[in-house]
C-alpha positions as CSV (number, residue, x, y, z in Angstrom):
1,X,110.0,99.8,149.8
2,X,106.3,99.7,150.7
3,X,106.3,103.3,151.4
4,X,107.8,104.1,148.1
5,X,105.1,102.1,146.2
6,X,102.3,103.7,147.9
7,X,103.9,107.5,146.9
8,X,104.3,106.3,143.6
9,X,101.2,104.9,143.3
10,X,99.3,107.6,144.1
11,X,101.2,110.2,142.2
12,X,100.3,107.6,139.2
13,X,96.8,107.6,140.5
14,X,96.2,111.6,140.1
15,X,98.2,111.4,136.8
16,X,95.8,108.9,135.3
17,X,92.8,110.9,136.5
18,X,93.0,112.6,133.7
19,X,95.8,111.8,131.2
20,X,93.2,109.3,129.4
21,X,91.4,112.2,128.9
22,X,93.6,114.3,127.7
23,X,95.1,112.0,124.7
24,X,92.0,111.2,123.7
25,X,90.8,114.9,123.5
26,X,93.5,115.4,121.7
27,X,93.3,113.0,119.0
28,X,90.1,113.3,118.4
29,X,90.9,116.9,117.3
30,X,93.6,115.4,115.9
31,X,91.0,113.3,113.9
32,X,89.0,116.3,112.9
33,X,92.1,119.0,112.1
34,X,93.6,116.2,109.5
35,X,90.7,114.6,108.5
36,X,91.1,111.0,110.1
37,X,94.4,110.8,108.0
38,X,95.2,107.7,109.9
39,X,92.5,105.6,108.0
40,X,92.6,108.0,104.8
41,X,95.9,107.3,103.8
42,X,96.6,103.8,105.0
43,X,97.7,103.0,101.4
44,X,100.3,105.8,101.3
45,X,101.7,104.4,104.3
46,X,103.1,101.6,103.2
47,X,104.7,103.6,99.7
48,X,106.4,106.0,101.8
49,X,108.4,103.6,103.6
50,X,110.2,101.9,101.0
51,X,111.8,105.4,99.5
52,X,115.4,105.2,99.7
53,X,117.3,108.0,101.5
54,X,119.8,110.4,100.6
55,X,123.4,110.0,101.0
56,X,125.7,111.3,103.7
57,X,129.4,113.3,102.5
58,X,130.7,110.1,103.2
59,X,128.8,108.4,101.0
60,X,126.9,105.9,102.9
61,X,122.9,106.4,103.0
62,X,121.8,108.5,105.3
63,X,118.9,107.2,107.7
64,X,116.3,105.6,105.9
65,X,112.5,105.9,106.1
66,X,112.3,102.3,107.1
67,X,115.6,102.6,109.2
68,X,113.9,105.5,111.3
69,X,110.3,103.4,111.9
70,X,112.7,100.3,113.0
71,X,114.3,102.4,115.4
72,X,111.3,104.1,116.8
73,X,109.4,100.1,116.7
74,X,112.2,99.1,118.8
75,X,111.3,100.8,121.4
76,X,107.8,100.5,120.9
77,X,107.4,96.5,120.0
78,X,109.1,94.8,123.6
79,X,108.0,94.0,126.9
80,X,105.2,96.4,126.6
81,X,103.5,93.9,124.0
82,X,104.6,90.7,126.0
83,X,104.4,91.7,129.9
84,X,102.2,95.1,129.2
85,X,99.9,93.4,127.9
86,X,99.6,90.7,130.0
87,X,99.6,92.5,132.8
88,X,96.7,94.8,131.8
89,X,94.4,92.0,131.2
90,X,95.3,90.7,134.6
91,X,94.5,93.4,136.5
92,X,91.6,95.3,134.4
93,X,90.5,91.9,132.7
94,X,89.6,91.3,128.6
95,X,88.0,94.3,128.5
96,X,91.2,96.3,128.5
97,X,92.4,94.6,125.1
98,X,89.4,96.9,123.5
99,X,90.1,100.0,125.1
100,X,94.4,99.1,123.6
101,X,92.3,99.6,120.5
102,X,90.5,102.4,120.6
103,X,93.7,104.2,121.8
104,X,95.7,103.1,119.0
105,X,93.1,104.2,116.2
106,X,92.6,107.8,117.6
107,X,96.5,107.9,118.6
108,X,97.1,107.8,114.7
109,X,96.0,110.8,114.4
110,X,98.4,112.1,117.2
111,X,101.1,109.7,116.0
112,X,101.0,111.5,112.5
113,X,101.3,115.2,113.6
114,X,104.1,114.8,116.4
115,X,106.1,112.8,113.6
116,X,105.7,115.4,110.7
117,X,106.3,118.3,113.3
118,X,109.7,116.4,114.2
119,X,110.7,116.2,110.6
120,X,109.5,119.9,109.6
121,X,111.4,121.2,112.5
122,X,114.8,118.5,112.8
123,X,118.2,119.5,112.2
124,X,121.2,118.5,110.8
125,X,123.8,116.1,112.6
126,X,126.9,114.1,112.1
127,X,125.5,111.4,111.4
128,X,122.2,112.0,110.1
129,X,119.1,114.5,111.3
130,X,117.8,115.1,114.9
131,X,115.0,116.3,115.8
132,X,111.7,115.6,118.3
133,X,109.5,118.4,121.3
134,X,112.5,119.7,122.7
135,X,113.3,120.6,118.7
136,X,109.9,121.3,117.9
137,X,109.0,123.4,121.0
138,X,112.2,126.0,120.6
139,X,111.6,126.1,116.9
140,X,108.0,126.2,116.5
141,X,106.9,127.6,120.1
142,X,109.9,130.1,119.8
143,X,112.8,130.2,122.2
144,X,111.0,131.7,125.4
145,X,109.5,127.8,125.6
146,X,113.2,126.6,126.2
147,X,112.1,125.9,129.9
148,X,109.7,123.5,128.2
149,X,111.7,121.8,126.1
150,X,114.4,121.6,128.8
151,X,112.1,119.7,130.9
152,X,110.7,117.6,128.3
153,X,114.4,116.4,127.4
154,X,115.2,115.6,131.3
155,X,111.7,113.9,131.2
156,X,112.4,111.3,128.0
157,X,116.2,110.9,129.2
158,X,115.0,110.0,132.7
159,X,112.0,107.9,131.2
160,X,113.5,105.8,128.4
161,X,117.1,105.9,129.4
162,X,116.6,104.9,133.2
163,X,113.2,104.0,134.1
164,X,111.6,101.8,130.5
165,X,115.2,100.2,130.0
166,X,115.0,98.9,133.5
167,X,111.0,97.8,132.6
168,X,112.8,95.9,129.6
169,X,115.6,94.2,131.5
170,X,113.4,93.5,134.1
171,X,111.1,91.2,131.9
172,X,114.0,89.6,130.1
173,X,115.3,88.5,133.7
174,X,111.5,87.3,134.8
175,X,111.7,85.5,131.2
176,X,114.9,83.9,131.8
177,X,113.6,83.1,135.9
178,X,110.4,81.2,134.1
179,X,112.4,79.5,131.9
180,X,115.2,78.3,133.7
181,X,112.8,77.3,137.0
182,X,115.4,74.7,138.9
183,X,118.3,77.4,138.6
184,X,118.3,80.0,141.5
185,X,116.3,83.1,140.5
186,X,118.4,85.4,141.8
187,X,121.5,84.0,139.9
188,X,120.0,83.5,137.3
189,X,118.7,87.6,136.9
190,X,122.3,89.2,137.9
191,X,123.9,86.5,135.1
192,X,121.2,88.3,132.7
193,X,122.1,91.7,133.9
194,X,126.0,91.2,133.2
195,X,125.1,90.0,130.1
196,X,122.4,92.6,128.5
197,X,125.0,95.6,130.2
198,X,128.0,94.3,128.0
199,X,125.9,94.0,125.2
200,X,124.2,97.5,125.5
201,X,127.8,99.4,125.7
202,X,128.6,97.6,122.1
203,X,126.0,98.9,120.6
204,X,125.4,102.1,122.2
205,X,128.6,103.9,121.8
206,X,128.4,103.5,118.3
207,X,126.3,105.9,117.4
208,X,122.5,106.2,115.7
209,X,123.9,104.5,112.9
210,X,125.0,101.3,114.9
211,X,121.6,101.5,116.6
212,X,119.9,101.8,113.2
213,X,121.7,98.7,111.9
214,X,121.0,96.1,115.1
215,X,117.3,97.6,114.9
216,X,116.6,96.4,111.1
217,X,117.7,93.6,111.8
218,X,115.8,92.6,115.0
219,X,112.8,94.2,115.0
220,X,111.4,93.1,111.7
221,X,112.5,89.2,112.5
222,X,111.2,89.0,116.0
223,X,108.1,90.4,115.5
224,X,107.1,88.3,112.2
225,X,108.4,85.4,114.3
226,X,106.0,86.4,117.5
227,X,102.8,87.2,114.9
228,X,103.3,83.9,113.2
229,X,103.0,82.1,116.4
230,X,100.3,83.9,117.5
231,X,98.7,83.0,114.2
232,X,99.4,79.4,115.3
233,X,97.2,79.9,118.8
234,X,94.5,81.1,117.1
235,X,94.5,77.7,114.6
236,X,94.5,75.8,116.7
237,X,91.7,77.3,119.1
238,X,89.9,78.3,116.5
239,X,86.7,77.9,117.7
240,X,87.0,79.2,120.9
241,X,87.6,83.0,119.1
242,X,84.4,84.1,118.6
243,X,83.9,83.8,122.0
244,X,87.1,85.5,123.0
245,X,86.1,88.5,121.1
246,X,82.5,88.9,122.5
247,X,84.1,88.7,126.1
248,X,86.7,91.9,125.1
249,X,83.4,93.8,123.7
250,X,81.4,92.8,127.1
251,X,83.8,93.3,129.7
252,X,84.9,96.3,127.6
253,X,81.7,98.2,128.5
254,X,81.0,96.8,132.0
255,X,78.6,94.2,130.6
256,X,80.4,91.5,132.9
257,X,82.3,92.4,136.3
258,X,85.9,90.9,136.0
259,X,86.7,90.2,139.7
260,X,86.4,93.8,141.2
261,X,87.4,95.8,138.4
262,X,85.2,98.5,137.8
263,X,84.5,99.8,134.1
264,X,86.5,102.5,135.3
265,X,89.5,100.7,135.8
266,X,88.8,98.6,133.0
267,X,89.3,102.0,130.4
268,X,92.4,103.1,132.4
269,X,94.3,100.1,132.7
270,X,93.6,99.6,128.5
271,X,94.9,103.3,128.2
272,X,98.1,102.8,130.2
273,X,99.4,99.8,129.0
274,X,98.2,101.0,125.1
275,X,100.1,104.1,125.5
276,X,103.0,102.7,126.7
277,X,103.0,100.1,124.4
278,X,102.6,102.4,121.0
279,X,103.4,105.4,122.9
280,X,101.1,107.6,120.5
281,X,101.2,111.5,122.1
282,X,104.1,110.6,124.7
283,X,107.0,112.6,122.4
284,X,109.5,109.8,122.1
285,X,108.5,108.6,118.7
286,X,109.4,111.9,116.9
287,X,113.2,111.8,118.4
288,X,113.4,108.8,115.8
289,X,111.0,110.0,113.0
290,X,113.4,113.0,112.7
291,X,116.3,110.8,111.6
292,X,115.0,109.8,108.5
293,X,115.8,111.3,105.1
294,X,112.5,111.8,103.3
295,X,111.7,113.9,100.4
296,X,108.5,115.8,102.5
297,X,107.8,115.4,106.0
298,X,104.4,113.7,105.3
299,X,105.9,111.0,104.4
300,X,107.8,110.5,108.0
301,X,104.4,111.2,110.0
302,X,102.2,108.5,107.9
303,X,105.0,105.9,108.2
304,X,104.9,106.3,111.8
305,X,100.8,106.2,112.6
306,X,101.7,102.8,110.8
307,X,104.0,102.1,113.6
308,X,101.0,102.8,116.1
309,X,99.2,100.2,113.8
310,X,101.3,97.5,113.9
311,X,101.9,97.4,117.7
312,X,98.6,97.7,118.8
313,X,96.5,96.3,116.5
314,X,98.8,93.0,115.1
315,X,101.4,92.9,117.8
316,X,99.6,93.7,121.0
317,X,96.2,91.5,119.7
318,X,98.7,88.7,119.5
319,X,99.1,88.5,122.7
320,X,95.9,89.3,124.3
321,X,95.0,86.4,122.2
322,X,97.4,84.0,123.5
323,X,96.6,84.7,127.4
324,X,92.7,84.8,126.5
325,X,92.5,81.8,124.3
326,X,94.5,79.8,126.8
327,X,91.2,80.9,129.4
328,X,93.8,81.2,132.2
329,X,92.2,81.9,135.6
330,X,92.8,86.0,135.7
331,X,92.5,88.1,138.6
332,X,94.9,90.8,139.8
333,X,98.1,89.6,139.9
334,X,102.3,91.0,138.9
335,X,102.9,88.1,136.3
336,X,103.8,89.9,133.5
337,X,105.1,87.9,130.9
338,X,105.1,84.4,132.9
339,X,101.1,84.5,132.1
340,X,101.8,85.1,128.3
341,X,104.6,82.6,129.0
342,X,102.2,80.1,130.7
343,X,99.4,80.8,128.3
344,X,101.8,80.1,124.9
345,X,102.7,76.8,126.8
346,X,98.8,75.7,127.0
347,X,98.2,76.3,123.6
348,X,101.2,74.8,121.7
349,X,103.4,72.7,124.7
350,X,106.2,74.0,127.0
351,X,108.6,74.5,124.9
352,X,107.0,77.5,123.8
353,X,107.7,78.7,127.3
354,X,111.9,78.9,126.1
355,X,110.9,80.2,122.6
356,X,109.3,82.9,123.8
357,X,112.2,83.7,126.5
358,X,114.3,83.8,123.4
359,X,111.9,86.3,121.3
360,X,111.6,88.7,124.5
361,X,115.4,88.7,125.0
362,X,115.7,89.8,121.4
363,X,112.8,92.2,121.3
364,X,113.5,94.0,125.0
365,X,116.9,94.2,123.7
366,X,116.3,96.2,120.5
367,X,113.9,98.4,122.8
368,X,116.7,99.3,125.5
369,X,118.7,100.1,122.3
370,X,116.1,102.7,120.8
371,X,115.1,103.8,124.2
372,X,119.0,104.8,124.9
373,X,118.9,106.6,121.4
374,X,115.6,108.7,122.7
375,X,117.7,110.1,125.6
376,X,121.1,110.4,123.3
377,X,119.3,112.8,120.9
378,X,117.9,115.2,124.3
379,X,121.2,114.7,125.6
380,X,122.5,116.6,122.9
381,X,120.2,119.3,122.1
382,X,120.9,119.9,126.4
383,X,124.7,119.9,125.4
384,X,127.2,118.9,123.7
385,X,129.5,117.8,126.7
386,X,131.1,114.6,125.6
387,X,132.1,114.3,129.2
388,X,127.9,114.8,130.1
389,X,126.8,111.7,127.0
390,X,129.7,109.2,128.0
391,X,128.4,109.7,131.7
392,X,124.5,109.1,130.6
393,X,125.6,105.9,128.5
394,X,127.4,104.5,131.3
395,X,124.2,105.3,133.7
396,X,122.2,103.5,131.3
397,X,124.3,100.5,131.1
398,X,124.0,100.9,135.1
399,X,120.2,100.6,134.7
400,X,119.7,97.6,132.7
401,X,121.5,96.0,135.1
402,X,119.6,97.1,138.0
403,X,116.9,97.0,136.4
404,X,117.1,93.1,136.3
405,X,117.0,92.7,140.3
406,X,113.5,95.1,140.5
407,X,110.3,94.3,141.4
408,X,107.5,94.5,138.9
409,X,105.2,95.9,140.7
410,X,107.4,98.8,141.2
411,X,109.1,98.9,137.6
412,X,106.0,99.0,135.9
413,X,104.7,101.8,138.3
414,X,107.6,104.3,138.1
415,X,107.6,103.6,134.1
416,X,103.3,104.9,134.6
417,X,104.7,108.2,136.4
418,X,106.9,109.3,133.9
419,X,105.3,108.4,130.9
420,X,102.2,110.7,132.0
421,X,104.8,113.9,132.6
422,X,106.1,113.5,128.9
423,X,102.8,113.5,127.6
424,X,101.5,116.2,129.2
425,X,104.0,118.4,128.2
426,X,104.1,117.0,124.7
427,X,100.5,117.4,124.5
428,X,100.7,121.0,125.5
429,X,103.3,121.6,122.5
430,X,101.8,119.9,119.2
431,X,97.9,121.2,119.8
432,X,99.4,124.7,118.9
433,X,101.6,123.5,116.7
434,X,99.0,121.2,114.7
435,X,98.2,124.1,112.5
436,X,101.6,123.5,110.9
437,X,101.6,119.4,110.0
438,X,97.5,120.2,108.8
439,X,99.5,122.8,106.2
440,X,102.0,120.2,105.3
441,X,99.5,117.5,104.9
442,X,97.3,120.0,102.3
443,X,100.8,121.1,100.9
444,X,101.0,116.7,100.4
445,X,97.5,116.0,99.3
446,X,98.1,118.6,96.2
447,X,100.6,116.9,95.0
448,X,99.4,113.5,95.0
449,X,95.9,114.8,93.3
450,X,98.4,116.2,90.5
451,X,100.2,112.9,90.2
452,X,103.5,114.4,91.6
453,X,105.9,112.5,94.2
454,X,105.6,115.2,97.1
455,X,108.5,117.2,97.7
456,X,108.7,119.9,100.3
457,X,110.8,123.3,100.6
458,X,110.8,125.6,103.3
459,X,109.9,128.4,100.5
460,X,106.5,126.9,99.5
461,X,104.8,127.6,103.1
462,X,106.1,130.7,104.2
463,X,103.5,131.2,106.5
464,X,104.1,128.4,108.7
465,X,105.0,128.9,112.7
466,X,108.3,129.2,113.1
467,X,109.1,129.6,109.5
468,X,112.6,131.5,110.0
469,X,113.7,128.7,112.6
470,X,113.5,126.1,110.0
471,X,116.9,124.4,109.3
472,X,116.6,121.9,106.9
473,X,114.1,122.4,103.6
474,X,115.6,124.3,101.8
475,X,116.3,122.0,98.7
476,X,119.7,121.4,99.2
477,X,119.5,117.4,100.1
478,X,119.2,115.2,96.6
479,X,116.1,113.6,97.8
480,X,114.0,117.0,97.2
481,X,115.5,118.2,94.1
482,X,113.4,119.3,91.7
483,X,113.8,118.8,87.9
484,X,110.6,120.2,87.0
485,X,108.9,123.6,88.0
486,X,105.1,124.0,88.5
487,X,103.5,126.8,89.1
488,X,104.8,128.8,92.7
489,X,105.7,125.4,93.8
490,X,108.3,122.7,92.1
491,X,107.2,119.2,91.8
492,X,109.1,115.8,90.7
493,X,107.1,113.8,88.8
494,X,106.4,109.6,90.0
495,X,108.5,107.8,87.7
């Protein structure tokens, strides 16, 4: 086992050399190509998610906007926020919290153009849209990237499927060890394993529609629920958060040593545990912004930078500010969520020590559920082997089992590894591709100056990469009917 840490560890070490570098780099070109849209059109944001789909032959709506952000938030707001979190400021100290930041304001910008590249470029499925790279690389790239794609999609299935559903498990079993201290530990985590693998076969063999449904429902509760205490904390240690904030700007720039973490660490520990938590320029988000049914793919890649939004800057802030307001004794150390655990329990009394238990059991739940649906929707652009999905569910089921009875140390490590190979392959895909959602977001920005509710058709941009490989668009969907014609392009008035 020690010999497998240290291999892992080192190819995580080489991989985070430079990765940092790399997603930064790329949004701040991001920033520059779209004209920090991430901060421009934070009001538009929060319109475009409240516009209701279209609906399905059957006649039930399709996937929403705000069904497809749920989905893609349940992967994003879990363990990362809770143990992540924790974890970073354990081992690269306060100033780690501020780096979280930085990543999830530049990440926007990233956020927004893998999202409106998964929507431009999805296609049609049973049960909604699908879409994401593996999508986007084929159909944008052009077909002689299939190798790409290919190993993108065995990336994300191995990733989320496997490797982060085994993270999330393995936090709701160190939960449930915390909580229930006089029971046996190891009893206690294969009870929780049984338990979360029964549950995840429910849900998961019923399709994106199923997952969609449990995720609305979950995410939205759980996280309000998680904020509000946090907003509690900070009442009642009110005074002590001016400080707190000047020691995440010190130790954020090497103005104070935190044990023996250099500066150095302190960025790349931020950047890990930021990316992992928002997962901004990873890929994965796109697989879920493709399901929704919007009237112009804009609309899809806004809603999701707000995604990066609320899990960094509300959801991840939360609890930095729990652990650093309790002024625990840090130093490098596997903890996880016991020292958010401990550090809620200092604040507001022990039995925020169960409540909490309770909120990461729901919240690492809904994230195994949206993580499976990130490896269902590469499954299938792979094959469409029934035989090849029913054996991935069942290895998934296998995994949040297993993943219950890991180490953290060595959970958290493999989940570093693989993240890094999905962005740089991701990464390598949308910077040639960001010509096309900088189009889209001019094609937007037209309408919206003329007063018009933005509607997109393949037909108005035929210029765009990929143009003929474009499946959906073409104005057949109620949602982007237009009524009214303007010009060479047709608008639908706001009502």
């Amino acid at each position: 086992m020690e010999q497998t840490m240290s291999i892992i560890g080192q190819i995580s070490s080489i991989e985070w050399k430079f990765i940092p570098f790399l997603l930064v780099g790329a949004g701040l070109l991001f920033c520059v190509l779209t004209i920090v849209v991430q901060l421009r059109y934070i009001p538009e944001m929060f319109k475009a998610i409240v516009e209701k789909p279209d609906k399905l032959d059957d006649g039930r709506d399709n996937i929403s906007a705000f069904k497809a952000f749920t989905i893609s938030a349940a992967s994003r707001v879990g363990t990362g926020n809770v143990a992540g979190v924790a974890t970073a400021i354990a081992t690269g100290g306060p100033g780690a919290v501020f780096w979280m930041w930085m990543l999830a304001i530049i990440g926007g910008a990233t956020s927004f153009v893998e999202s409106t590249l998964a929507q431009v470029y999805k296609v049609r499925d049973k049960d909604s849209f699908i879409g994401g790279p593996a999508y986007y690389i084929t159909r944008g790239l052009g077909k002689n990237f299939r190798w790409l794609a290919v190993l993108f999609a065995i990336s994300i299935t191995c990733t989320y499927g496997f490797v982060f559903n085994a993270v999330q498990s393995n936090s709701i079993a160190d939960a449930m060890s915390n909580s229930f201290g006089g029971t046996n530990p190891t009893t206690v985590k294969i009870i929780v394993g049984a338990v979360l693998a029964v549950l995840t076969a429910a849900v998961i063999f019923g399709g994106v529609q199923r997952i969609g449904a449990v995720t609305q429902i979950i995410v939205p509760v759980m996280a309000v629920a998680y904020v509000v205490l946090g907003i509690i904390v900070c009442i009642i240690n009110v005074g002590r958060i001016p400080g707190m904030i000047e020691t995440i700007v010190s130790h954020a720039f090497g103005i104070r040593q935190f044990g023996g973490a250099a500066l150095g660490t302190v960025i790349m520990t931020g950047m890990q545990r930021g990316l992992f938590s928002n997962e901004a320029g990873m890929g994965s988000v796109p697989n879920a912004a493709a399901t929704a049914s919007v009237s112009h793919p804009v609309k899809q890649g806004l809603i999701q930078t707000l995604g990066v939004y609320f899990d960094t800057i509300v959801v991840c802030s939360v609890t930095a500010f729990i652990v650093l307001l309790a002024n625990p004794d840090l130093g490098p150390s596997d903890q996880g969520v016991t020292l958010t655990q401990d550090s809620l329990a200092a604040s507001v009394g022990s039995w925020a020590v169960h409540f909490l238990t309770i909120l990461i059991l729901f919240l690492a739940f809904s994230s195994v559920i949206g993580n499976y649906y990130y490896g269902e929707s590469n499954i299938e652009f792979m094959t469409s082997s029934k035989a090849v999905m029913t054996g991935f569910r069942i290895l998934v089921v296998a995994c949040v089992f297993l993943g219950t009875l890991g180490t953290v140390n060595l959970v958290w490590s493999l989940a570093d590894v693989f993240s890094g190979v999905m962005v740089l392959i991701n990464i390598a895909a949308i910077v040639p591709l960001s010509g096309v959602a900088v189009a889209l977001l001019n094609h937007y920005t037209k309408q919206k100056a003329a007063g018009l509710n933005p509607i997109f058709h393949k037909a108005d941009l035929p210029n765009l990469r990929g143009w003929k490989n474009i499946e959906c668009w073409d104005g057949t969907e109620t949602i982007t009917e237009r009524p009214e014609q303007y010009g060479l392009i047709s608008y639908r008035r706001v009502q």
